[in-house]
N, CA, C and O atoms as a Tinker XYZ file with bonds, in Angstrom:
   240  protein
     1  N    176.593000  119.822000   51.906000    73     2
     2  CA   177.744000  119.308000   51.209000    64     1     3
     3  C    178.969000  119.339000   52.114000    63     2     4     5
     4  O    179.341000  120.305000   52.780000    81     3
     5  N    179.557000  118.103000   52.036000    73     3     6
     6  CA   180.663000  117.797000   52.996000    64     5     7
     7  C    181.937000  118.767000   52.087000    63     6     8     9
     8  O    181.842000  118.954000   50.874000    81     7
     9  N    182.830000  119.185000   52.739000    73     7    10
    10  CA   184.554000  119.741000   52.521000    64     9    11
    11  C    185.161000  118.544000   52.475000    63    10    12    13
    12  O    185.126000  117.733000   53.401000    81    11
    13  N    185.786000  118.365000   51.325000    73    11    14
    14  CA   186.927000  117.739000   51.317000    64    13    15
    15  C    188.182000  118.516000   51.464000    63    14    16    17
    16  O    188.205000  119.685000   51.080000    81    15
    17  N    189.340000  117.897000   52.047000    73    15    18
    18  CA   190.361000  117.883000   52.304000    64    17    19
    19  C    191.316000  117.057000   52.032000    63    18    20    21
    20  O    191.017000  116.065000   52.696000    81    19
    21  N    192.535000  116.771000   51.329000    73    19    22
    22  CA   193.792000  115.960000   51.448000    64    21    23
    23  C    194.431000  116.230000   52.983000    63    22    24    25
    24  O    194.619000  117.265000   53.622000    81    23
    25  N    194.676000  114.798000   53.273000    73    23    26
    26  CA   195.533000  114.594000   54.531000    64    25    27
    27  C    197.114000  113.650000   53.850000    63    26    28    29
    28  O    197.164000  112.546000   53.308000    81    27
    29  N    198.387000  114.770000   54.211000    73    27    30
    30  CA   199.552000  114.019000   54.033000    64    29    31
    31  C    200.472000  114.870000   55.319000    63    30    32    33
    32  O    200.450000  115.977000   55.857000    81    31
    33  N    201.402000  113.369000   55.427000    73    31    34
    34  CA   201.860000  113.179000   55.981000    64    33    35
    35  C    203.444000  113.677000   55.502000    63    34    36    37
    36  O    204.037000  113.155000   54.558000    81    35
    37  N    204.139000  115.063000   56.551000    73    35    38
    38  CA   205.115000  115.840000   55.984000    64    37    39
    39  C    206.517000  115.015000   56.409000    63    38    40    41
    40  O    206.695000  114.913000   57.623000    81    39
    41  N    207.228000  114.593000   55.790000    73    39    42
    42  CA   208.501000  113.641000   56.078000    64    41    43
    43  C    209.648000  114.818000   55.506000    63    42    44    45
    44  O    209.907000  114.529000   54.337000    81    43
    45  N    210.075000  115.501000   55.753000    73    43    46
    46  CA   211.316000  116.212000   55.470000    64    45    47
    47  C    210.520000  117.521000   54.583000    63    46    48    49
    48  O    209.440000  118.079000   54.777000    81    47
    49  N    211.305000  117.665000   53.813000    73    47    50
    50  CA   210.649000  118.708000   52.506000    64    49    51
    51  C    209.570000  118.047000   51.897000    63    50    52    53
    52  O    208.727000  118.881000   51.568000    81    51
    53  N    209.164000  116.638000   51.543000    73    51    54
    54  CA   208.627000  116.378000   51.270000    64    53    55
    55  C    206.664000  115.777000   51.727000    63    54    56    57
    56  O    206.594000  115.052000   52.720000    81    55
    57  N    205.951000  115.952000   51.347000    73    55    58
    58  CA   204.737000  115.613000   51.298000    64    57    59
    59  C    203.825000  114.599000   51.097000    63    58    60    61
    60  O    202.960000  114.829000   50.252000    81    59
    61  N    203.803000  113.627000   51.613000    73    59    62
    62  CA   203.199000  111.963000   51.264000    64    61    63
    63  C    201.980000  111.881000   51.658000    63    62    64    65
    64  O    201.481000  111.744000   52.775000    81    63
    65  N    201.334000  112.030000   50.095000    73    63    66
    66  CA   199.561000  111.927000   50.149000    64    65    67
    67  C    199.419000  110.378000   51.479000    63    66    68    69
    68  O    200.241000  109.489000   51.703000    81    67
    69  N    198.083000  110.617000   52.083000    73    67    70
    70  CA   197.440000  109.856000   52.613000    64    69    71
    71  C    196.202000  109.247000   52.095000    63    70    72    73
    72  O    195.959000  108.105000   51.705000    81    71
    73  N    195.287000  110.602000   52.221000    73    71    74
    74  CA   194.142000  110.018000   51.469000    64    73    75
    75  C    193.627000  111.490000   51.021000    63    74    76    77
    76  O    194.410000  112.418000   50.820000    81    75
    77  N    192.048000  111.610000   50.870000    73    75    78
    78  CA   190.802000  112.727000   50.434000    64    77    79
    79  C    190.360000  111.850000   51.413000    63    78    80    81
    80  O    190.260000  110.623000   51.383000    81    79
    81  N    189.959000  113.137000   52.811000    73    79    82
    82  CA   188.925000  112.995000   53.912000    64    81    83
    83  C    188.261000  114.197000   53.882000    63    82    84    85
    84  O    188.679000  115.216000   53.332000    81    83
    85  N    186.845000  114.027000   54.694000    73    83    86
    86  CA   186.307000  114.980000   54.990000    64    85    87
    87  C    187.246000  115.887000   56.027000    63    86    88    89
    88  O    188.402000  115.590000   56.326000    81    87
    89  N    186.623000  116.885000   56.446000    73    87    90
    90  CA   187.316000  118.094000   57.417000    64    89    91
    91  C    187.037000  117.222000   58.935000    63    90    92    93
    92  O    188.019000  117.129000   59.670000    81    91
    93  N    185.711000  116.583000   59.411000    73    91    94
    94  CA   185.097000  115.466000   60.001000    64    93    95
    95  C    186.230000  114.869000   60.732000    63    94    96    97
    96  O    186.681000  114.922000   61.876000    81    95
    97  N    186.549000  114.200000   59.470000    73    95    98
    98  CA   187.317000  112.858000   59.290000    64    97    99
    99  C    188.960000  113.217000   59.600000    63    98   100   101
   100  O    189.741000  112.511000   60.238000    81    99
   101  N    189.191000  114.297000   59.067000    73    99   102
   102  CA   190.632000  115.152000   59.161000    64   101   103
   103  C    190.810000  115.328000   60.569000    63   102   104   105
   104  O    191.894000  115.126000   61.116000    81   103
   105  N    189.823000  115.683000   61.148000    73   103   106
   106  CA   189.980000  116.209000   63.075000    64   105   107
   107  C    189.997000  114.883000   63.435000    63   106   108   109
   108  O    190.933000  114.565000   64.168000    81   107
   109  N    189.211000  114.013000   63.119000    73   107   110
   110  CA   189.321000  112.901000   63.959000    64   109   111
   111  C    190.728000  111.751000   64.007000    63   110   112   113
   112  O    191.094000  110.905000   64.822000    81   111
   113  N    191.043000  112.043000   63.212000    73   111   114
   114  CA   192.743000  111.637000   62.740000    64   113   115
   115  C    193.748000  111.698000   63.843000    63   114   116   117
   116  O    194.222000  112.768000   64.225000    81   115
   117  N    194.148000  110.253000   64.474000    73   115   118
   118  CA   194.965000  109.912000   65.270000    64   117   119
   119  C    196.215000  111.374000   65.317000    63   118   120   121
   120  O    196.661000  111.922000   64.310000    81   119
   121  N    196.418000  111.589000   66.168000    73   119   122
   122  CA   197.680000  112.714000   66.657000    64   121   123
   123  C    199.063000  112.546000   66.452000    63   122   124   125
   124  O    199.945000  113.148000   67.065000    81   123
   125  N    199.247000  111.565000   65.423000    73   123   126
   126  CA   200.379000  110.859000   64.927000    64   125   127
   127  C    201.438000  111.556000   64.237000    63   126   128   129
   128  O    200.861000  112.448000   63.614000    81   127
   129  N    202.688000  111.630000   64.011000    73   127   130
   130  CA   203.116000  112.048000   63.061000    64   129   131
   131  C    203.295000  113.779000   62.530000    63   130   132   133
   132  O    203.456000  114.587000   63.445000    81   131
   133  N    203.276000  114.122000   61.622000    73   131   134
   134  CA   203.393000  115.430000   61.267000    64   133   135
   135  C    202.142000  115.464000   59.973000    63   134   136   137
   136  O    202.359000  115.992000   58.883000    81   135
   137  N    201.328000  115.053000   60.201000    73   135   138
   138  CA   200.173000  115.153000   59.522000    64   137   139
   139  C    199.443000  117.045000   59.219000    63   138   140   141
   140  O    199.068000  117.855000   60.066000    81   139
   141  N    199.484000  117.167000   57.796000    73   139   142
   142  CA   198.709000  118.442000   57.716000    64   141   143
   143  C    197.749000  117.951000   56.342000    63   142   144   145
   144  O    197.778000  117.015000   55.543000    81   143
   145  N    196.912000  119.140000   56.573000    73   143   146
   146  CA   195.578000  118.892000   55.735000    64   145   147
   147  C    195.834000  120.233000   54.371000    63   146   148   149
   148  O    196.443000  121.302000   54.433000    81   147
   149  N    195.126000  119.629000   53.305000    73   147   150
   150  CA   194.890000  121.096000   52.482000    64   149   151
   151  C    194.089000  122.054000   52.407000    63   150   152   153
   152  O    192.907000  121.758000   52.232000    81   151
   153  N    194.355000  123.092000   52.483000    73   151   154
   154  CA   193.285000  124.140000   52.782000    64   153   155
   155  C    191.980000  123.824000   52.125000    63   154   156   157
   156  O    191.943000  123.110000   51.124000    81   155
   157  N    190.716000  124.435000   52.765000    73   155   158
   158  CA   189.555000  123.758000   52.720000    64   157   159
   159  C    188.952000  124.886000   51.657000    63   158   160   161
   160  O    187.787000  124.872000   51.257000    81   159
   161  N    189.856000  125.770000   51.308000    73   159   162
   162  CA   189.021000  126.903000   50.501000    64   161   163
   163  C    189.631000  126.233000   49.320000    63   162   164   165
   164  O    188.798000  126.339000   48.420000    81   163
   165  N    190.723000  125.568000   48.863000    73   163   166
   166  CA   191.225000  125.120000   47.401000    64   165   167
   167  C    190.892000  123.630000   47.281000    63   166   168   169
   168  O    190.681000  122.835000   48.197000    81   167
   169  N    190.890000  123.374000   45.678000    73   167   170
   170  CA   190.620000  121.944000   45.235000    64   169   171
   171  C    191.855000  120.879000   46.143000    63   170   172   173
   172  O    193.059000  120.982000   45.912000    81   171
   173  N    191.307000  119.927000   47.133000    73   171   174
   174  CA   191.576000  119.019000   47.388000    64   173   175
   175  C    192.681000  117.966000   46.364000    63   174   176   177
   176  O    192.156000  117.401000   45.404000    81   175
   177  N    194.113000  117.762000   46.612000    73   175   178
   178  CA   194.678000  117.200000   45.863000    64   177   179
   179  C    195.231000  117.323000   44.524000    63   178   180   181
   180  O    195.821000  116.564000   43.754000    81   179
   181  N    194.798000  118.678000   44.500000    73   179   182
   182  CA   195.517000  119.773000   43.310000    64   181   183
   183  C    196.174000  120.999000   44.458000    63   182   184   185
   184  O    197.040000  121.626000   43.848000    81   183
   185  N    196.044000  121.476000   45.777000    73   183   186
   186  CA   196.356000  122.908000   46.042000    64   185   187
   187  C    198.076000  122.313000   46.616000    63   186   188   189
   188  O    198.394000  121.127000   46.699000    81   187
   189  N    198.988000  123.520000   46.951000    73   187   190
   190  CA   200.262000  122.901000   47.833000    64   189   191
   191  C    200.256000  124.208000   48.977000    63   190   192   193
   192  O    201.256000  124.762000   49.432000    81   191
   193  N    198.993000  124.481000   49.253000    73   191   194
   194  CA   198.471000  125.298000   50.429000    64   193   195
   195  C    198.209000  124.258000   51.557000    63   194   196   197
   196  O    197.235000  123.572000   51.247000    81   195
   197  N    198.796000  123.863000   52.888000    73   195   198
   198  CA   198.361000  123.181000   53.612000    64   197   199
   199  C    198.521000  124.170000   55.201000    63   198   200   201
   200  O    199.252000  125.114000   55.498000    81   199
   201  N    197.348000  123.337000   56.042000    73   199   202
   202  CA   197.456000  123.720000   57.555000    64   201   203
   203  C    197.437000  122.677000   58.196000    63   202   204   205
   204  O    197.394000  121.527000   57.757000    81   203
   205  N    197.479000  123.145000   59.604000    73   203   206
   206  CA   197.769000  121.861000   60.657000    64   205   207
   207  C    196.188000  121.845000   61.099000    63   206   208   209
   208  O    195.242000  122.580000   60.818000    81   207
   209  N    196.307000  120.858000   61.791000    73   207   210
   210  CA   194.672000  120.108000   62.814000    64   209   211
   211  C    194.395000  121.456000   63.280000    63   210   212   213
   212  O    193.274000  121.856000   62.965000    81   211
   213  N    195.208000  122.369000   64.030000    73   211   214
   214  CA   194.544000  123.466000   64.762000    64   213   215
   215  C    193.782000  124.626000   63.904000    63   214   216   217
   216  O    192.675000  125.059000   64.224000    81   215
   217  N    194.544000  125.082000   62.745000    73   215   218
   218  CA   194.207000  125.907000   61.659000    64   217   219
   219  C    193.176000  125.514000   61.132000    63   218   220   221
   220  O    192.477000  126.420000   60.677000    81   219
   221  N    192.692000  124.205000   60.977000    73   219   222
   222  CA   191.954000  123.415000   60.290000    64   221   223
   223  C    190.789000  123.572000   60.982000    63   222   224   225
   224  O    189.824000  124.115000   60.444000    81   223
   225  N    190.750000  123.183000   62.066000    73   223   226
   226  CA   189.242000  123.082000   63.063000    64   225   227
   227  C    188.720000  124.755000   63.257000    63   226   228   229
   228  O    187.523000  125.030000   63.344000    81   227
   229  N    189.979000  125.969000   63.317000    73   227   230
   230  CA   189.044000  127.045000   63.207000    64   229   231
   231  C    188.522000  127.317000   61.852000    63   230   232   233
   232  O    187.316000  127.542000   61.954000    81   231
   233  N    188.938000  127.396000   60.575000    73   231   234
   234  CA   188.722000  127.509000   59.588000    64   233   235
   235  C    187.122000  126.482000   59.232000    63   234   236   237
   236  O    186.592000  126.618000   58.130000    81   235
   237  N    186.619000  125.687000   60.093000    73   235   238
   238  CA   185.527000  125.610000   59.958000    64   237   239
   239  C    184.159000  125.705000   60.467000    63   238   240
   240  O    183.206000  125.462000   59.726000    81   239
């Protein structure tokens, strides 16, 4: 079973959903921007727990 993750994109205080990717799919994600993911231990797109690409790739 794949991990899902929310990927948004952090613009000030605020948080702008992207999509629900895999963890996969989350690393492979252009280096763009201020992009963070939601923690992979809470429900995807309900948690306001997030990490960055680096936190992300050890955590799995």
């Amino acid at each position: 079973m794949q991990k899902i993750v929310e990927a948004v994109v952090r613009n000030g205080d605020q948080r702008v959903p992207v999509g629900l990717v895999s963890i996969k799919q989350a690393l492979e994600m252009p280096e763009r921007g201020m992009l963070e993911f939601s923690h992979p231990a809470y429900e995807a797109g309900k948690t306001d727990i997030f990490v960055n690409r680096e936190t992300l790739s050890k955590l799995m």
